[in-house]
N, C-alpha and C positions, 0 to 999 in steps of 0.2 A: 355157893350156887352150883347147881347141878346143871349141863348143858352137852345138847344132842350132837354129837359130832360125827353123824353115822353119816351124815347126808340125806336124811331124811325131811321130807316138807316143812317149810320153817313156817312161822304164823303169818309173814306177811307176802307169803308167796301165791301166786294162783297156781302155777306147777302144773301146767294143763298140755291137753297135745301133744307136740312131739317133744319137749323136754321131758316131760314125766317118760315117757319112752325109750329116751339114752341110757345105755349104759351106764353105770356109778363113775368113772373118771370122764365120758365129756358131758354126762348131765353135771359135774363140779365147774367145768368149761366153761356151760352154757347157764350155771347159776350165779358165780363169780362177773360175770356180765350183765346180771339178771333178766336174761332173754325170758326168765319164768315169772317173771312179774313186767310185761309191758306199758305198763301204765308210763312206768318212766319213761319210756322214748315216746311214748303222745304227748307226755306232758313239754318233751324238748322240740318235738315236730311244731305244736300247734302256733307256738309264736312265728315261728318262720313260716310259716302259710300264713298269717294273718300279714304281717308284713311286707309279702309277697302279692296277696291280692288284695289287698288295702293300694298296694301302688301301680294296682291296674293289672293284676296278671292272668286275666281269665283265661282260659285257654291253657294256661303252660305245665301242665298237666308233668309234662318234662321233669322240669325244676323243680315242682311238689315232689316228685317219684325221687330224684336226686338228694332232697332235702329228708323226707321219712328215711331213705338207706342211709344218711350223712348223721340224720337221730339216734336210728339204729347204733351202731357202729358207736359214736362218740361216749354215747352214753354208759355204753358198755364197758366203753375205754373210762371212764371216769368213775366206772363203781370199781372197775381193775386196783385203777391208783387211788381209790378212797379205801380198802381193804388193805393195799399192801400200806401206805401210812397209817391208818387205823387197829392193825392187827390186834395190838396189845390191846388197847381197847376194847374191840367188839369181844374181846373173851371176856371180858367182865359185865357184858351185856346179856340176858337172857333171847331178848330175840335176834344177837345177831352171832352170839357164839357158836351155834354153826356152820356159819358160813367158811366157805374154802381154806380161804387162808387163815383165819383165825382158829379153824380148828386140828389147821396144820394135812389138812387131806391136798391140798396143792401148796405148792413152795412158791416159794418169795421168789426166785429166780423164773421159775417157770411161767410164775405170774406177768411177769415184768414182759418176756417174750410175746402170753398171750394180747399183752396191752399194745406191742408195740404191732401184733398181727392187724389187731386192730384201729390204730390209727394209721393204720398202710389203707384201710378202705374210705376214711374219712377223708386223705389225701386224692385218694380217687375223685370222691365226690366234689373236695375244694376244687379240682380244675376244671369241673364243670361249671363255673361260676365264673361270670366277668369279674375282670381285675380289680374291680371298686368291692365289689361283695367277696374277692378274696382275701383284701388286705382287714376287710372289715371282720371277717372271721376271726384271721388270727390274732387280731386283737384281743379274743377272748383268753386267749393261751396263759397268760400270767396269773387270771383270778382263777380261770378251773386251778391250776397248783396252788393258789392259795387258799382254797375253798377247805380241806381239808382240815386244814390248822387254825380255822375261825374257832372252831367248838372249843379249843383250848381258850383262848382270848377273850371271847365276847358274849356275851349273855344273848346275841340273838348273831349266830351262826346265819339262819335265816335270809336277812340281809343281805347279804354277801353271796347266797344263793340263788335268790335274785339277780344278781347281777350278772351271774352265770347262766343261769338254768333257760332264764330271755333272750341270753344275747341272737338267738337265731331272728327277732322281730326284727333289728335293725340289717341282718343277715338279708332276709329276704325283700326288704324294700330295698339295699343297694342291689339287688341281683338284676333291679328293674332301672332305677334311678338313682339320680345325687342331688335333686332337689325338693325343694318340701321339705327339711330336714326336721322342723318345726312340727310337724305330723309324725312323725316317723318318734323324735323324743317323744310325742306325748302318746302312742301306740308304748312304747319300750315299759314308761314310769308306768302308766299303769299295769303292764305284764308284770313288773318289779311287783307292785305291791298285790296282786293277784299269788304270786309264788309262794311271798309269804305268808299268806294267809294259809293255802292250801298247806306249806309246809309246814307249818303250826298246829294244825290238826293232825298231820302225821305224828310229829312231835308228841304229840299228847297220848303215845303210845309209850312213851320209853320215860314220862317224867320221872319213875321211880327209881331209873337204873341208873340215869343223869345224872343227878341229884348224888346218887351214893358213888359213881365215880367222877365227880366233880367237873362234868364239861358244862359248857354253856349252852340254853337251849330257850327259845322263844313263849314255848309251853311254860317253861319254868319260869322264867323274869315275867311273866303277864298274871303266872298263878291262878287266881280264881275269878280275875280277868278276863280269861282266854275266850269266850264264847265275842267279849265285845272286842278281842280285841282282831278275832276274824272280819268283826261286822267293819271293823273300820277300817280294815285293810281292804276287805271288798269292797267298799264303798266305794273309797280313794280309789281304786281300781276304777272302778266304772263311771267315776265322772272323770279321768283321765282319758278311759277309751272315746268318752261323751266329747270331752274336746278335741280328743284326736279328727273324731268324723264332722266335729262342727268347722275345723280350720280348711279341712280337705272339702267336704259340702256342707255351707251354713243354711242347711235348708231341717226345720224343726221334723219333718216328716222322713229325713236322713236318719234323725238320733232312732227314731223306731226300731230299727232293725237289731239295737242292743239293748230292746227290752227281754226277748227269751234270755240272753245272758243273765240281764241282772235278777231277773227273776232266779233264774234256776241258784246264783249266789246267794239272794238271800233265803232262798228255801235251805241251802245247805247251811249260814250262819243261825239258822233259827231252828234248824232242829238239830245242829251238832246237841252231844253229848261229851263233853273231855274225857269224863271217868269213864265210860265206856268204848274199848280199844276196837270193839268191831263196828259200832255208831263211826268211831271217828275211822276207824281203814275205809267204810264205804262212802265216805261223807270226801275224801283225802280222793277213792278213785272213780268218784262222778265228775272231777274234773276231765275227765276224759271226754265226758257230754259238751263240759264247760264251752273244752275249746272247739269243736266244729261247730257250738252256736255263734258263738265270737266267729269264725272264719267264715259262716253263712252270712255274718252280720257284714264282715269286710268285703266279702263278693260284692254281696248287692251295693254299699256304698262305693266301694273304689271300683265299677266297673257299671253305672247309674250311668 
């Protein structure tokens, strides 16, 4: 396998703005972070504003701003330490063997520094948050490091990403309160099985690279599956969120406001495509819409 290790635009990059404008050593900085493909820090904001104003937070305009710079930042920090445990791997991958570290244009040491630059800003943002929503964070610390080493183990990585990639929903409703907690689970599970759905069709970029370097991958245990088995992780997704706003307001005229969601889900389980890698990259970052309908959906009920 032949791979580009010039630093040149990779397939799943957008590379737009001012990263495409850096320099070759801190456009590697700022791609090793993948400040060039933002979708990932929407994708870790949206739960923590949904959370946030699901528990009442109109107005706190604050702790949104706090929470998007705390997505920023984390995210960054966690594709950091997913590349330096990953290296060996992503060389054997076509879409991700150029990447920094893997293709040896940034070092392992260097890496480690820019990682820990950046969770010096995540630190920032954690002390902006009452002490219920701080300890609630760091609770997440143990599974982001084990997230890395799922794709060895388990035939759906995925899972485990979940668990991760959401933990800001339960983040932003402690920022507000510590009761309801019962709303708040049923906000979390269904962002869990929202993640993985979305991250399944990511997946379904790389089955052939998986497969021949033997990791575990959600696309691959579902096989020729995979379209249903989006439809039924979004499903389960949206009668979780459907419960969440029925325990917080049981009023049938509440659940309305997660109808643009699930619409716009099942428009994306119903015209993915698996075998086609650019169907499923724009299917993978229309989540981005996902989530400020979901967070439209939480305003209007947590703030009714």
């Amino acid at each position: 396998m032949s791979a580009n290790t010039t630093g040149e635009i990779v397939p799943d990059s957008e590379h737009k703005g001012i990263v495409a404008a850096l320099p070759q050593p801190l456009r590697d900085y700022a791609s090793l972070a993948r400040f060039d493909r933002p979708i990932g820090w929407w994708l870790l904001f949206w739960p923590c504003a949904w959370g946030l104003l699901l528990a009442g937070g109109e107005g706190r305009w604050d702790l949104l701003l706090w929470m998007l710079a705390g997505s920023i930042a984390m995210r960054g920090a966690g594709c950091v330490y997913n590349d330096i445990v990953d290296a060996d791997i992503d060389r054997q991958v076509a879409r991700t063997a150029a990447r920094p570290v893997a293709s040896g244009r940034v070092g392992k040491r260097a890496a480690w520094i820019w990682l820990v630059a950046l969770c010096l800003v995540g630190l920032i943002v954690l002390l902006q948050l009452r002490f219920e929503a701080q300890l609630v964070a760091l609770g997440s610390l143990a599974l982001v490091a084990a997230y890395p080493f799922m794709k060895r183990i388990t035939g759906f990585p995925q899972a485990w990403l979940g668990l991760v990639f959401t933990w800001g929903a339960p983040v932003g409703w402690a920022a507000l309160r510590s009761d309801r907690l019962d709303v708040m689970a049923a906000l979390y599970a269904g962002a869990i099985l929202w993640c993985i759905g979305y991250d399944t069709i990511y997946a379904c970029q790389d089955r052939e690279d998986d497969a021949l370097v033997g990791i575990g991958s959600s696309a691959l245990t579902l096989g020729r599956h995979v379209k249903a088995g989006v439809a039924a992780f979004y499903g389960g997704a949206t009668l979780l969120w459907a419960l969440a706003v029925w325990l917080l307001r049981p009023d049938w005229v509440a659940l309305l406001a997660l109808l643009p969601a699930a619409l716009h889900l099942g428009w994306q389980a119903a015209s993915l495509d698996p075998d086609d890698g650019d169907n499923a990259l724009a299917r993978f970052r229309s989540n981005r819409t996902l989530g400020l309908l979901l967070a439209l959906a939480c305003w209007v009920v947590g703030n009714a």
